[in-house]
C-alpha positions as CSV (number, residue, x, y, z in Angstrom):
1,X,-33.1,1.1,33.6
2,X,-33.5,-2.3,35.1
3,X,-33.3,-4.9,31.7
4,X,-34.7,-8.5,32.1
5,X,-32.2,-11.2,31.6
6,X,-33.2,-13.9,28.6
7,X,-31.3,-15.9,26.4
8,X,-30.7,-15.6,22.1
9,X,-29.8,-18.9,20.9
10,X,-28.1,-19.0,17.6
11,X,-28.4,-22.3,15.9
12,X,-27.1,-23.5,12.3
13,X,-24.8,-25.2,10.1
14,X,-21.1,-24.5,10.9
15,X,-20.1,-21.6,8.5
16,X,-23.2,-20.5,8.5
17,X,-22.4,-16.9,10.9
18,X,-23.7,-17.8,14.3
19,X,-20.7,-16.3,16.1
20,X,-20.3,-13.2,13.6
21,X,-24.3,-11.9,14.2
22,X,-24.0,-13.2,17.9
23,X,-21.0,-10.6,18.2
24,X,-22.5,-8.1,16.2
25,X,-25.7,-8.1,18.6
26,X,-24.0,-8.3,21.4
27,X,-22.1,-5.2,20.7
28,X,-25.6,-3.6,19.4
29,X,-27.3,-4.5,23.2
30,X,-23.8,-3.6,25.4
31,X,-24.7,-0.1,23.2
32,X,-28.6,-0.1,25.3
33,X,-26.4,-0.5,28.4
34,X,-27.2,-4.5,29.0
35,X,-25.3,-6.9,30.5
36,X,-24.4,-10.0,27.8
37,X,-22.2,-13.1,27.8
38,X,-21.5,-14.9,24.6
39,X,-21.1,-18.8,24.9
40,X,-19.6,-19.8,21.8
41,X,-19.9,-23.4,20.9
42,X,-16.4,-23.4,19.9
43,X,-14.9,-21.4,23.1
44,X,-17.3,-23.9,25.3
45,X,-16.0,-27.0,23.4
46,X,-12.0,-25.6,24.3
47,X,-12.8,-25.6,28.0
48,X,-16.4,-26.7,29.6
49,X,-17.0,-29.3,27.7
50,X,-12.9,-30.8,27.0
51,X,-13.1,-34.0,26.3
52,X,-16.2,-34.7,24.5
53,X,-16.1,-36.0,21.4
54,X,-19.1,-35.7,18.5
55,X,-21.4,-38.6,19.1
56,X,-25.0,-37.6,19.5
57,X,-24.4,-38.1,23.3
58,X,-21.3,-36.0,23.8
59,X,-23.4,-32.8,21.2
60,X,-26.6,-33.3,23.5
61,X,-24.5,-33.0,26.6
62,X,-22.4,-30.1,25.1
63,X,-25.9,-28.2,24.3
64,X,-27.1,-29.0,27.7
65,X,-23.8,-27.6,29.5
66,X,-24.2,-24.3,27.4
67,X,-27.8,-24.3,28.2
68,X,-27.2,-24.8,32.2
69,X,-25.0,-21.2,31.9
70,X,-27.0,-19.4,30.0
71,X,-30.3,-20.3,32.8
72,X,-28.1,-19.1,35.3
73,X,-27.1,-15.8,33.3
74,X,-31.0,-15.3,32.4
75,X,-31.8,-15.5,35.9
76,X,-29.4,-13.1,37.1
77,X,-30.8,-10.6,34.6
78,X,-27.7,-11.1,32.0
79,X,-28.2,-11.6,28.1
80,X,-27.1,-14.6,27.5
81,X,-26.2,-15.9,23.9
82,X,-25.7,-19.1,23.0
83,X,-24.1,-20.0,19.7
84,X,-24.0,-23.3,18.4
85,X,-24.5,-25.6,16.1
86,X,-27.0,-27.7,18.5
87,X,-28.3,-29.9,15.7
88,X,-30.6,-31.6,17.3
89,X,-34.4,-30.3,18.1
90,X,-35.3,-32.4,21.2
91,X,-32.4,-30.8,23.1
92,X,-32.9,-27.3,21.6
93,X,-36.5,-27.5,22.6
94,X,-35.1,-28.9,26.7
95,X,-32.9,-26.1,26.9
96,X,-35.9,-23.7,26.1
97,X,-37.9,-25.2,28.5
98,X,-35.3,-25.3,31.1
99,X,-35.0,-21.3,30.5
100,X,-38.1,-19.9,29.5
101,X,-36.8,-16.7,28.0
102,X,-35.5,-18.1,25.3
103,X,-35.1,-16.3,21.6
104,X,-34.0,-18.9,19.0
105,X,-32.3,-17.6,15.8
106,X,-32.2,-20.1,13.1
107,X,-29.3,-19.0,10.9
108,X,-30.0,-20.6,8.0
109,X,-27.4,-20.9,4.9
110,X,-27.4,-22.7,1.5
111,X,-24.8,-26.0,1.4
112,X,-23.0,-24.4,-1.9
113,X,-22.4,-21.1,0.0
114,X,-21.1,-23.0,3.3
115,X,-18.8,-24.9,1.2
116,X,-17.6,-21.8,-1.0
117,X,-16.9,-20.0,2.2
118,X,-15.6,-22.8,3.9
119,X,-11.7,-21.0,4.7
120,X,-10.9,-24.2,7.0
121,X,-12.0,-26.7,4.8
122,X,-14.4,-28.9,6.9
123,X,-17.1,-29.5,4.4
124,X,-14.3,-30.8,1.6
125,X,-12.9,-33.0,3.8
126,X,-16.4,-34.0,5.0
127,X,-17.1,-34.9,1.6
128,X,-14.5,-36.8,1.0
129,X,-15.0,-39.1,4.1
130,X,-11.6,-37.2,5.9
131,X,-14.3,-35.9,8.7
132,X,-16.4,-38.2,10.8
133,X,-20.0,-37.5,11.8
134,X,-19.8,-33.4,10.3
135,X,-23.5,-31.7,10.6
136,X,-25.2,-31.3,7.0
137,X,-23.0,-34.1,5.3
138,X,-22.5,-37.3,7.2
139,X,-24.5,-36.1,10.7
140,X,-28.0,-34.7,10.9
141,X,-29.3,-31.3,11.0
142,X,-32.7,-30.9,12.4
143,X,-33.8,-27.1,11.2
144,X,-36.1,-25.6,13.9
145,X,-39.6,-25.8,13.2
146,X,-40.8,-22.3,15.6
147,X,-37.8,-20.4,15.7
148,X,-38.7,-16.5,16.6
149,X,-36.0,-15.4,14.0
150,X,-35.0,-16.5,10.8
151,X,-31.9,-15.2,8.6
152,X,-30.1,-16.7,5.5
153,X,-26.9,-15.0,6.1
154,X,-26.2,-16.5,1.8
155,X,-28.7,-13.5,1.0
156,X,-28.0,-11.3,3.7
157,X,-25.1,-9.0,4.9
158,X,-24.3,-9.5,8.3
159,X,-26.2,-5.6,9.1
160,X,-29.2,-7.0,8.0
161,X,-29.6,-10.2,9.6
162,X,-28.6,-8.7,13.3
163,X,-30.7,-5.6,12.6
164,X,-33.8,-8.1,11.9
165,X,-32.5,-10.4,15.2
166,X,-32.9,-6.8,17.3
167,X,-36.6,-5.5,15.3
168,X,-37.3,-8.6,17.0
169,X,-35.9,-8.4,20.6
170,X,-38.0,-5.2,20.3
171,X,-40.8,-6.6,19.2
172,X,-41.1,-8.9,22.2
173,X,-40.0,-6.1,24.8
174,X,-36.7,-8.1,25.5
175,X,-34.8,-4.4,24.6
176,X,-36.1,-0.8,24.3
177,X,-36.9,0.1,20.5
178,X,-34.1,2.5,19.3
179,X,-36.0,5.5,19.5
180,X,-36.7,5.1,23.4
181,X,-33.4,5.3,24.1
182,X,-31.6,8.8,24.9
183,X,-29.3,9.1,22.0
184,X,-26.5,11.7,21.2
185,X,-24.5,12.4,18.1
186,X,-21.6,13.7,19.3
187,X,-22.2,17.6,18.1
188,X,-25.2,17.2,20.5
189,X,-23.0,16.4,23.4
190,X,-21.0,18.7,22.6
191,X,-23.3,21.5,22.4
192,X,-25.2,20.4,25.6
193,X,-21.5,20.0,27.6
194,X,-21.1,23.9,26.4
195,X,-24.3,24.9,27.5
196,X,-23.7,23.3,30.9
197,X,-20.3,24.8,31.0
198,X,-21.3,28.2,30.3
199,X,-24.3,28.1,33.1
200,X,-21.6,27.1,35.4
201,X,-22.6,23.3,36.3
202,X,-19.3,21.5,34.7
């Protein structure tokens, strides 16, 4: 089955589990047998984008870089997901235009959890003025007013914030529902591979 491309933008604090649910679907939709690239803010950061800083400049053109991929995967019938922390609304809202399938997934996440889970230590040093212009404490973080998907990954486990970003893929016919899709356990297989075995085809 021919699957349309489109593009799952994952957007929040940093912390927050953009790149954990954005691995966790993308292993869920390489399982319906579509084509996906992750484009993680970090990875993009190390390599397309070298060399810009974190001025509200350098994060729009970032945003607009990861956005230009992710139209071109769309268009070639790839998943594309983005994930980053794209702060900003104006440039979230350009990139959607520029793509048209777009799926934005607000991941949202209280401040006390983020810091409490913070293993690298961004948001203390934030805090205490170490870290320059950090989203959520000295920089801005514009929460998306539309966004097709919402999770708060402080309340939810990981399972059930990517199985409510897929109900919603469904929903808009962006993947098959579950049930449409020939699934085997692996007794089945096996019982269907000895059936075909014993009439001689394998």
């Amino acid at each position: 089955m021919e699957h349309r491309g489109f593009t799952l933008w994952f957007t929040g604090l940093s912390g927050s589990g953009k790149t954990t649910l954005a691995r966790r679907v993308e292993a869920i939709l390489r399982e319906r047998d579509m084509k996906v690239e992750v484009l993680d803010g970090d990875i993009i950061r190390q390599n397309l984008s070298k060399g810009l800083g974190f001025s509200k400049e350098d994060r729009d053109t970032n945003i607009k870089r990861i956005g230009f991929v992710c139209k071109l995967l769309t268009r070639n019938g790839v998943v594309a997901i983005g994930s980053a922390i794209s702060p900003y609304r104006e440039i979230r809202d350009f990139v959607r235009n520029e793509i048209g399938d777009f799926v934005e997934v607000y991941v949202q996440c209280s401040l006390d959890v983020l810091i409490e889970r913070d293993v690298k230590g961004l948001y203390k040093k934030a805090l205490s003025g170490e870290i320059k212009n950090f989203t959520g404490i000295s920089d801005p973080y514009e929460e998306p007013l539309n966004p097709e998907v919402v999770v708060d990954t402080s309340v939810e486990s990981p399972e059930e914030s990517a199985r409510k970003i897929v109900a919603k893929l469904e929903e808009l016919r962006y993947t098959p529902a579950a049930e449409e899709q020939t699934v085997y356990s692996e007794d089945e297989e096996k019982t269907v591979e000895d059936r075909l075995r014993a009439l001689g085809y394998i």
